[in-house]
C-alpha positions as CSV (number, residue, x, y, z in Angstrom):
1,X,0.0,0.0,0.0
2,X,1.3,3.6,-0.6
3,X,0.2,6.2,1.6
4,X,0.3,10.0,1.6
5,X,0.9,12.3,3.9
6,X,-0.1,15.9,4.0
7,X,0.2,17.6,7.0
8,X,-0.8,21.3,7.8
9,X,-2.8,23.5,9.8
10,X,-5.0,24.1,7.2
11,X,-6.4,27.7,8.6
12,X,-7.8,27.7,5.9
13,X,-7.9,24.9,3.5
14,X,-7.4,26.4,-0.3
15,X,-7.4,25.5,-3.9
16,X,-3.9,25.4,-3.5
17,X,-4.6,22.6,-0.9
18,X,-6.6,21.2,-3.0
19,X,-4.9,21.1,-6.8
20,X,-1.1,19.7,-4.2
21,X,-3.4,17.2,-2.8
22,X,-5.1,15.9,-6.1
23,X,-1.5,16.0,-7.9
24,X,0.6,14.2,-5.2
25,X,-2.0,11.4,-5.4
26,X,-1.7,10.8,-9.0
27,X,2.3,11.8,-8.8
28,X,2.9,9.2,-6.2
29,X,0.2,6.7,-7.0
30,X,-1.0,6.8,-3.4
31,X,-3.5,4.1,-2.5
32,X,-4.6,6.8,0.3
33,X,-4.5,10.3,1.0
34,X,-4.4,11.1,4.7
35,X,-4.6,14.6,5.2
36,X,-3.6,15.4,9.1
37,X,-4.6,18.4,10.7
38,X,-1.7,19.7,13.2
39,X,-1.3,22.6,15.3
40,X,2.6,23.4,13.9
41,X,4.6,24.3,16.9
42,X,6.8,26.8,14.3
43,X,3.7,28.8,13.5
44,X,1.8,29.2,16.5
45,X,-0.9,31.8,15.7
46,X,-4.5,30.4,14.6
47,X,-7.0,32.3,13.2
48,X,-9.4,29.5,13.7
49,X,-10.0,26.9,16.2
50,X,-9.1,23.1,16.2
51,X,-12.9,22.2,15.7
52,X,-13.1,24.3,13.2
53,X,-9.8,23.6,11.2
54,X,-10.7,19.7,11.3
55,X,-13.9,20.6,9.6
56,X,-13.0,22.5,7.0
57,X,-10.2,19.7,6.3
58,X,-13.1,17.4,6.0
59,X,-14.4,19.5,3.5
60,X,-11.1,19.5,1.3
61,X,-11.1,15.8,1.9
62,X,-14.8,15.2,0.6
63,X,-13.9,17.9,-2.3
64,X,-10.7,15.7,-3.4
65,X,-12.9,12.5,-3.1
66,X,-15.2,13.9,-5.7
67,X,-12.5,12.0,-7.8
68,X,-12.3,8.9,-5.8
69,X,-12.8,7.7,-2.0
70,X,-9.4,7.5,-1.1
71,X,-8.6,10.7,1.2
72,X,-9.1,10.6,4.7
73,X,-8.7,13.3,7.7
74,X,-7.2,12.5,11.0
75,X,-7.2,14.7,14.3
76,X,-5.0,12.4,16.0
77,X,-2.1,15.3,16.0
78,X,-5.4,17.5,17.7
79,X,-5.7,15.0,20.4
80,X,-2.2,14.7,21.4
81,X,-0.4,16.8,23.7
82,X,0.9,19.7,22.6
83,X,3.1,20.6,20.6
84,X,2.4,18.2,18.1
85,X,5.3,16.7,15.9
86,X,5.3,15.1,12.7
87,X,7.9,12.6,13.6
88,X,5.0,11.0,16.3
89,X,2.4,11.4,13.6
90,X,4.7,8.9,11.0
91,X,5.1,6.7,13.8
92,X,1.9,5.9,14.1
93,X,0.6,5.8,11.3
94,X,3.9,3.2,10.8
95,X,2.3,1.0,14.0
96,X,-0.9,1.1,11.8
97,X,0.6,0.7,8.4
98,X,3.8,-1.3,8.8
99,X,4.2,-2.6,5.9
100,X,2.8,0.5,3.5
101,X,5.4,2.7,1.8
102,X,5.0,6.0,3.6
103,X,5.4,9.5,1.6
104,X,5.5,12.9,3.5
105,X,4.3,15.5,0.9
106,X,5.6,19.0,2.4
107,X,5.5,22.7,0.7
108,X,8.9,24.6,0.5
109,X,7.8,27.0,2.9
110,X,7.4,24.1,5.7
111,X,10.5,22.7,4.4
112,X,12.8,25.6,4.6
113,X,12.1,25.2,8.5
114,X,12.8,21.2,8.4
115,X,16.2,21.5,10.4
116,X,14.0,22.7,13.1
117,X,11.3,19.7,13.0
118,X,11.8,17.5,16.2
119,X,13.9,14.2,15.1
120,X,14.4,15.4,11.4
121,X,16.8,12.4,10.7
122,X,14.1,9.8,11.8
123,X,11.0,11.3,9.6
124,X,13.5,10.1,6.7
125,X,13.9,6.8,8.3
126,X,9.9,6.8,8.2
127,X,9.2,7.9,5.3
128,X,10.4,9.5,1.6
129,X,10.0,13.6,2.1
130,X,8.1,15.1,-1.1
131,X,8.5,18.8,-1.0
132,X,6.8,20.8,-2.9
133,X,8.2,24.1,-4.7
134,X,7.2,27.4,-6.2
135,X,7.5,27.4,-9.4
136,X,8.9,30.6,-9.2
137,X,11.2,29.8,-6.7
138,X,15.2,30.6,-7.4
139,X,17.7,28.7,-6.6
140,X,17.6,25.0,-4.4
141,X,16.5,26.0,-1.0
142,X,15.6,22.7,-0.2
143,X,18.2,20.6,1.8
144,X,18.5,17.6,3.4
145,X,19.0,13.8,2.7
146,X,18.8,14.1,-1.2
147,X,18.2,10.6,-1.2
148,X,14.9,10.9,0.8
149,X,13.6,14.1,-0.8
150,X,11.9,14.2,-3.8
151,X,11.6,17.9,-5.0
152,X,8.6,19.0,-7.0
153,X,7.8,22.4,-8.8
154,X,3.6,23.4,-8.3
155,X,3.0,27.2,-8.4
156,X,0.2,28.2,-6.8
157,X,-0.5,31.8,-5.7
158,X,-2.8,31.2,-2.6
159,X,-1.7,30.6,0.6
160,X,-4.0,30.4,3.8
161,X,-2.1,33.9,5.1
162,X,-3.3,35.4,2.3
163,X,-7.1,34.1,2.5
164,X,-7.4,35.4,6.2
165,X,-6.1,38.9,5.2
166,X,-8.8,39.2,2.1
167,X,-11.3,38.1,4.5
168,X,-10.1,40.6,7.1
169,X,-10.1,43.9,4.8
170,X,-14.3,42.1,3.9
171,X,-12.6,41.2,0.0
172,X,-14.0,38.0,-1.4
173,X,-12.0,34.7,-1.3
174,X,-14.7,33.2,-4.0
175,X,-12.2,31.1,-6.4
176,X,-9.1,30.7,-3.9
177,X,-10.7,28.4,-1.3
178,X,-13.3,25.3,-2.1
179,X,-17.0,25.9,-2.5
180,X,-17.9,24.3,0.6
181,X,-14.8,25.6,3.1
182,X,-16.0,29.1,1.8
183,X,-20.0,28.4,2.9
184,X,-18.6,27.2,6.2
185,X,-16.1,30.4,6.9
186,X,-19.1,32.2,6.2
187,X,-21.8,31.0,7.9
188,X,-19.4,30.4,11.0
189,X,-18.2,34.1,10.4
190,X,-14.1,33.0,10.9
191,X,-11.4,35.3,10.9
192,X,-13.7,38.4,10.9
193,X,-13.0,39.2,14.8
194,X,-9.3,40.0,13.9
195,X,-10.5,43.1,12.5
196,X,-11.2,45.1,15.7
């Protein structure tokens, strides 16, 4: 079995999300997509809560599955102790999956911080690292084990930074986050009280 993993705290989940996840599961031929909602110790300011975060991952997970049942979300990182670290989160899903082949799929930005990540050494042990790029990106500002990271160029122009600061100067996000994540950010009114 090959399984995916794609990490993130997803505040919120956009099309950028979205056309990473659909491509790493064709690129990698995963059997399943397990989309983990974390609360990333290196970026510690929210704009929404855990509750909401995991349900608006469940949203990007039902969108992908529009094109087949194979994505799932897991709050198991939400449940833990905090901070949460992706070097537990391939661990278990290695006790669960011991004999899958495990890929890490990882954007450059999250990357450029791996040196950081608790136990970097062992999440190559666990798993092969798929990062990400810009496409406009210069130069290789990826390191690390070359022979566990598979680097991949994807432009996309949204980012979940820049969805919360449309939302806060009351712009539209229509087009840059999935039909469904956007009908749940407003009927749950997120990221509006930053503006006071």
């Amino acid at each position: 079995m090959r399984l995916a993993v794609f990490g993130g705290t997803f505040d919120p989940p956009h099309n950028g999300h979205l056309a990473l996840a659909l491509f790493a599961r064709e690129l990698l031929q995963a059997d399943r997509l397990l989309i983990s909602v974390s609360d990333n110790p290196l970026k510690p300011l929210r704009g929404a809560s855990d509750g909401d975060r995991f349900a608006m991952a469940g949203l990007l997970s039902s969108e992908i599955n529009r094109t087949g049942s194979d994505s799932e979300v897991s709050g198991w990182e939400l449940q833990r102790p905090r901070p949460s670290y992706t070097v537990d989160l391939l661990r278990h899903f290695r006790s669960l999956h011991p004999d899958a082949s495990i890929s890490l799929v990882v954007g450059e930005d999250s990357y450029a911080d791996f040196h950081r990540w608790k136990d970097s050494r062992e999440i190559f042990r666990l798993a092969e690292v798929v990062v990400f790029r810009r496409g406009s990106s210069e130069g290789n500002a990826c390191g690390g084990e070359d022979g566990r990271v598979r680097r991949i160029e994807f432009a996309s122009p949204v980012s979940s930074t820049m969805v919360r600061e449309r939302i806060i100067r009351g712009e539209s996000v229509r087009g840059l986050v999935p039909e469904q994540v956007l009908q749940y950010i407003l009927s749950h009114r997120l990221y509006r009280e930053a503006e006071a």
